[in-house]
C-alpha positions in Angstrom: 187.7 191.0 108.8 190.1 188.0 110.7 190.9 185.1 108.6 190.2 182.0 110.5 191.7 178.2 110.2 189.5 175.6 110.8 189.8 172.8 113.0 188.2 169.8 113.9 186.3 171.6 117.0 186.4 175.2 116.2 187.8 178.0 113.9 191.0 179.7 115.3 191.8 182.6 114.7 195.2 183.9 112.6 196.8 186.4 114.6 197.4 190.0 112.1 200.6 191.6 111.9 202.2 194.0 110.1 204.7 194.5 107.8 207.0 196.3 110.0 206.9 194.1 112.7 207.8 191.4 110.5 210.6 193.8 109.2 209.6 193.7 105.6 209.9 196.6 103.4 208.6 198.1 100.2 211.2 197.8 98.0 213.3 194.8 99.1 210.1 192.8 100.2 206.7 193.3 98.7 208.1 195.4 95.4 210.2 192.5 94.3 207.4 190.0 95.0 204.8 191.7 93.3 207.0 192.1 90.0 207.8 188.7 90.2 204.1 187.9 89.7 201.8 191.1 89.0 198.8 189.1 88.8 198.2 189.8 92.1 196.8 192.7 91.5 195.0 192.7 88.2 195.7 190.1 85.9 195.5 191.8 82.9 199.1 193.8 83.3 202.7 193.4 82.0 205.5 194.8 84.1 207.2 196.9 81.8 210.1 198.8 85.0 210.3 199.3 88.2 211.7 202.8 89.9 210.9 204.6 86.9 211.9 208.2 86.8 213.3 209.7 83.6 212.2 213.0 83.8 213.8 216.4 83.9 214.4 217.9 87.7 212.6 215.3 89.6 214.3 213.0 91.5 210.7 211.1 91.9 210.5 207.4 90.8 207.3 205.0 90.1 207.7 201.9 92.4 206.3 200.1 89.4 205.2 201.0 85.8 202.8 198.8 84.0 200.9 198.2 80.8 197.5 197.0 80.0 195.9 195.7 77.5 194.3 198.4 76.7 197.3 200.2 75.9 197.3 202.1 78.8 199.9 203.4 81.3 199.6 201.9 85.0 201.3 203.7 87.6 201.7 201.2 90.5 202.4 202.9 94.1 203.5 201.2 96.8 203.3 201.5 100.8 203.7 199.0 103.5 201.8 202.0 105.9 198.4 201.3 107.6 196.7 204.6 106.5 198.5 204.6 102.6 200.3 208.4 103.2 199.7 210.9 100.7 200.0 208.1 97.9 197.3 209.4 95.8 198.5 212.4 95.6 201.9 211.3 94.5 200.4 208.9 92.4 199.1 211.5 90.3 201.7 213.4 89.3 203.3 210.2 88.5 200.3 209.7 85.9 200.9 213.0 84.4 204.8 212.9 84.2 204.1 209.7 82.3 200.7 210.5 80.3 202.8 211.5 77.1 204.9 208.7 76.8 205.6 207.0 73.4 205.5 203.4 72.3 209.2 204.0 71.4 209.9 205.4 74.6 208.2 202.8 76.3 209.7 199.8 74.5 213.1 201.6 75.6 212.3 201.4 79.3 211.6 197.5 78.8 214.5 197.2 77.3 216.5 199.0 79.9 214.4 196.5 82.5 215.2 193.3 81.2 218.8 193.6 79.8 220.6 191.4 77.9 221.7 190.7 74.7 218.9 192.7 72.1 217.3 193.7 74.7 215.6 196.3 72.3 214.6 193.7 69.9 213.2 191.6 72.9 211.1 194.1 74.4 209.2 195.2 71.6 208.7 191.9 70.9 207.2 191.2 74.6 205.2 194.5 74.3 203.7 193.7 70.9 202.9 190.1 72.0 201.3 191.0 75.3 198.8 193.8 73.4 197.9 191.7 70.3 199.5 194.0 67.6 201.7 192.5 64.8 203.3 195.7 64.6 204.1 199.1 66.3 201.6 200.8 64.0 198.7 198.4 64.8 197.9 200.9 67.7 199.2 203.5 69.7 199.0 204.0 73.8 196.2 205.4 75.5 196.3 208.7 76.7 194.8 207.5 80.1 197.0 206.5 82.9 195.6 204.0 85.2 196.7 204.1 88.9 197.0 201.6 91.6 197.6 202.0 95.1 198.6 198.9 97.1 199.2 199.6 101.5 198.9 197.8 104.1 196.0 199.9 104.8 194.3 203.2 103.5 193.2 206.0 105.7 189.7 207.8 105.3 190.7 210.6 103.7 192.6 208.9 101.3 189.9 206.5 100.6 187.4 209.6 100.6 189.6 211.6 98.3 190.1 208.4 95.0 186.1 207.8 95.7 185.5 211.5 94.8 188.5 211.1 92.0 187.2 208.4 90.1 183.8 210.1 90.2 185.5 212.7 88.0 187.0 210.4 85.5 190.1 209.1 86.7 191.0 205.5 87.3 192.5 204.6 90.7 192.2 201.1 92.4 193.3 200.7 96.1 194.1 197.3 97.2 194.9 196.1 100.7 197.9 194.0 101.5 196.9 192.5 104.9 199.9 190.3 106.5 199.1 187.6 108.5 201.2 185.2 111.0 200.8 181.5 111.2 202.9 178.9 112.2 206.1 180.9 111.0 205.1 181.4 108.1 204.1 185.3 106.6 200.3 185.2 104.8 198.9 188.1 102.9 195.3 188.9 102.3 195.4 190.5 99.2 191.4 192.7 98.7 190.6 195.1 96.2 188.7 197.7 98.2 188.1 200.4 95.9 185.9 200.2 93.7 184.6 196.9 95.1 185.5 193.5 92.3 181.7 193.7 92.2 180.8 197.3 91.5 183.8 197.6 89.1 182.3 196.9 85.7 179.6 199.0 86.4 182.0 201.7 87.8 183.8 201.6 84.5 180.5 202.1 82.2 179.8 205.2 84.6 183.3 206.3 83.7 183.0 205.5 80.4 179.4 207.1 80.0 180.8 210.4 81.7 184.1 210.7 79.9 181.8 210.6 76.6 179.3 213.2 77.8 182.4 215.4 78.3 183.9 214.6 74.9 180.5 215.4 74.0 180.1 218.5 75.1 183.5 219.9 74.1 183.4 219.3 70.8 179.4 221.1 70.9 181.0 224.0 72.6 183.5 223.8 70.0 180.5 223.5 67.3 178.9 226.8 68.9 182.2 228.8 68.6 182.4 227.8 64.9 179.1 228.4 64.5 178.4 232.3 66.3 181.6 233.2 64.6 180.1 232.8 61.3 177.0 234.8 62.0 178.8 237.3 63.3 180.8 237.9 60.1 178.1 237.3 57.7 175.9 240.1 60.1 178.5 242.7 59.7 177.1 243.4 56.2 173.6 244.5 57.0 173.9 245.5 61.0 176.0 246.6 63.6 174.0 244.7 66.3 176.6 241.8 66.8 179.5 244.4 66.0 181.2 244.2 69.8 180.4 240.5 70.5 183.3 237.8 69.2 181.5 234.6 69.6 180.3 232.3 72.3 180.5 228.6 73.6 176.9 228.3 74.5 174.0 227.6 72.3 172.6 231.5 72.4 174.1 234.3 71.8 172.7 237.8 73.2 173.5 242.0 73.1 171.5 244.7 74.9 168.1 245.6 74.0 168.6 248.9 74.4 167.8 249.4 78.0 169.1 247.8 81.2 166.9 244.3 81.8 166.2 243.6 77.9 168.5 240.9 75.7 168.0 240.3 72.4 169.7 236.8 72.2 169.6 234.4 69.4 169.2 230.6 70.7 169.8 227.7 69.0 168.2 224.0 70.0 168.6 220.4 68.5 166.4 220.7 66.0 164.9 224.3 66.3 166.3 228.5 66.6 165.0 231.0 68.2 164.9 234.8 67.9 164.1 236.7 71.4 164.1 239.1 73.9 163.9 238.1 76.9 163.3 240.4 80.0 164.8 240.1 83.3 165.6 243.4 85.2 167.3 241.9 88.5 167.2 238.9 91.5 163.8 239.4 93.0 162.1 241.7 90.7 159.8 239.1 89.4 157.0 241.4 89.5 158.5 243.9 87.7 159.2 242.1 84.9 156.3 240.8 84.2 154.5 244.4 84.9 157.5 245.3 81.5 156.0 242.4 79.7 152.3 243.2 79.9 153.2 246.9 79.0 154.7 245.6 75.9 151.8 242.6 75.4 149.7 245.6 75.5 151.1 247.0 71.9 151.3 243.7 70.8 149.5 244.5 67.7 151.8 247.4 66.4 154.7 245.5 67.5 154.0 242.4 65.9 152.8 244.5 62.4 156.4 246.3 62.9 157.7 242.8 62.8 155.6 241.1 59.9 154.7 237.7 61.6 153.0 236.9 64.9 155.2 236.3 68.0 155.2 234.3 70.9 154.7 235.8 74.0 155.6 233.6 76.8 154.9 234.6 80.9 157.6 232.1 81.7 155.8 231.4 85.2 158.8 229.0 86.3 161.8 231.5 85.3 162.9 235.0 86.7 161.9 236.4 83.6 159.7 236.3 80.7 159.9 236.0 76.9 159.0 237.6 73.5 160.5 235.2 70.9 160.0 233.6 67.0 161.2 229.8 66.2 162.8 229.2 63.1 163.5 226.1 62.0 166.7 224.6 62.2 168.8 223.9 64.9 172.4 222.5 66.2 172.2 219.5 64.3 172.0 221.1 60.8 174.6 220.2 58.5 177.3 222.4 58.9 176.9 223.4 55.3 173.4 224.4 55.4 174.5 227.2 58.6 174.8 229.6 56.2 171.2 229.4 55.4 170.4 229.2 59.0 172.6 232.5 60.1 170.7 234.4 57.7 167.3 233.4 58.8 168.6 234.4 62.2 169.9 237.9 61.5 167.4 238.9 59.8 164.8 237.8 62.3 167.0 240.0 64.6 166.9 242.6 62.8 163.6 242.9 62.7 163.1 242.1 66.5 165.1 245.3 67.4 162.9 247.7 65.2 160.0 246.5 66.4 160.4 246.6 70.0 163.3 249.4 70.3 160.6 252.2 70.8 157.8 250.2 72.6 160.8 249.2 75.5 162.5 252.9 75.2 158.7 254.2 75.9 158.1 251.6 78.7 157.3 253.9 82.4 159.7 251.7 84.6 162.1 252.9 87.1 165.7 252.7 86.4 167.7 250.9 89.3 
């Protein structure tokens, strides 16, 4: 878009330059201006050095390293390019070099920034003051590094590449320096592009929503680990069934049947467990299966005798597969000291499971494949 200066009969437009016809450059020109007032880009950031690079066999620098309220890291890249480079990219690895830093270590590099007498004592001082915390133990810094790319312009590709980044949980910002000329004087449009001022806060509850469902979900994969590892080591007292298996992430568990196509998998839900096996003898052979399952629907009786309770037998009409199972209750969510309970419930209902249907599915006429 032109900016336009209006006059008493029309609007004129500003002629656009760039910043290398108007022989500015990064550092010299737009780095030092920026520092000198960061609010230009967010204004909720605290200059803490510029050209940072203390770290081991890299001779790599960060044009600008911030802090936020938050507590978290901002890596500030800088380009006076119309399509940006490859600053993502270098961006990143900046984030990660710095990603581990300490308050100490960043209170050191402020200090090393501003000089002067008690420069130490200063710094810390600035740092706690900007974040709100009477003391270094009030808080500690985020783990997440923030990033911000500022260029003249951005390319597709790199625009394309931190739209499909932040998707993923990171936190990039891209904002456009446009230079402007007008009656000798240099004028910068300064725009936020990505995400858009007005999409932000909901960007960042998307973020936030999908960096919880990940936290989420590893500590439950975690939970299941803990969880099949038990049952596994209370099951080596009365069977061998679980004997080659170690534990898993998911919320089932399965071993062989006894014959190619036939799982005997223990599942557990929220709230609920299940005992099955479930059938499923290759891609495509729909038919067969369920030809398996009516053979063994067709014992039901003696199978369901062998087992002591009745047992659901499911067609599973939407699934490549079918299902002879028992719910128990209790599920995920059960107190962790109550599993034991739980895991024995389970085993046993396995154990039975197998004797019932190991001869019905070793007598089953099927063909091998």
């Amino acid at each position: 878009m032109a900016i336009f200066r209006m006059t008493e009969s029309c609007m004129e437009k500003i002629s656009e330059t760039t910043f290398t016809q108007e022989k500015l450059l990064e550092r010299r020109d737009l780095q030092r201006r920026i520092k000198a007032d960061i609010s230009v880009l967010s204004p909720d950031l605290m200059v803490v050095t510029e050209e940072f690079g203390e770290w081991e066999d890299s001779s790599r620098r960060i044009d600008l390293l911030c802090l936020d309220r938050q507590a978290r890291l901002v890596v500030v890249e800088l380009k006076r390019t119309e399509d940006g480079g490859h600053m993502e990219l270098q961006a990143i690895r900046y984030a990660a070099m710095v990603s581990s830093m300490t308050f100490e270590q960043l209170v050191d590099a402020h200090a090393r920034f501003i000089g002067g007498a008690e420069a130490r004592q200063r710094a810390e001082s600035s740092v706690l003051s900007f974040l709100g915390w009477d003391a270094p133990t009030d808080g500690s810094l985020s783990g997440d590094v923030r990033v911000i790319l500022v260029a003249a312009n951005f390319s597709t590709e790199l625009t394309t590449a931190v739209l499909w980044l932040n998707k993923r949980g990171l936190d990039i910002t891209c904002i456009r320096l446009k230079p402007y000329r007008l009656d000798g004087q240099i004028l910068v449009d300064i725009q936020q592009i990505i995400p858009l001022p007005e999409a932000g806060d909901y960007e960042t509850k998307i973020r936030a929503q999908q960096q919880e469902g990940q936290r989420a979900g590893s500590t439950r994969q975690e939970m299941f680990r803990r969880f099949w590892k038990q049952l596994i080591d209370r099951s080596r007292t009365t069977t061998a069934m679980f004997a080659n298996r170690t534990g898993s992430k998911d919320q089932w568990i399965g071993v062989s049947a006894g014959r190619k196509g036939f799982n005997l998998n223990l599942v557990s839900l929220q709230d609920s467990s299940r005992v099955e096996c479930f059938i499923n003898l290759g891609t495509g052979l729909e038919e067969r299966n369920l030809a398996a399952f009516k053979m063994l629907e067709q014992q039901k009786l003696a199978i369901e005798s062998s087992f002591g309770e009745s047992l659901d037998w499911q067609e599973l009409e939407d699934r490549q597969g079918c299902r002879i199972c028992k719910a128990l209750e209790g599920g995920w969510k059960t107190p962790e000291a109550d599993w034991p309970a739980l895991q024995d419930r389970l085993i046993e209902a396995a154990i039975r499971l197998e004797r019932a249907l190991k001869q019905p599915i070793r007598g089953l006429n099927i063909p091998e494949e």
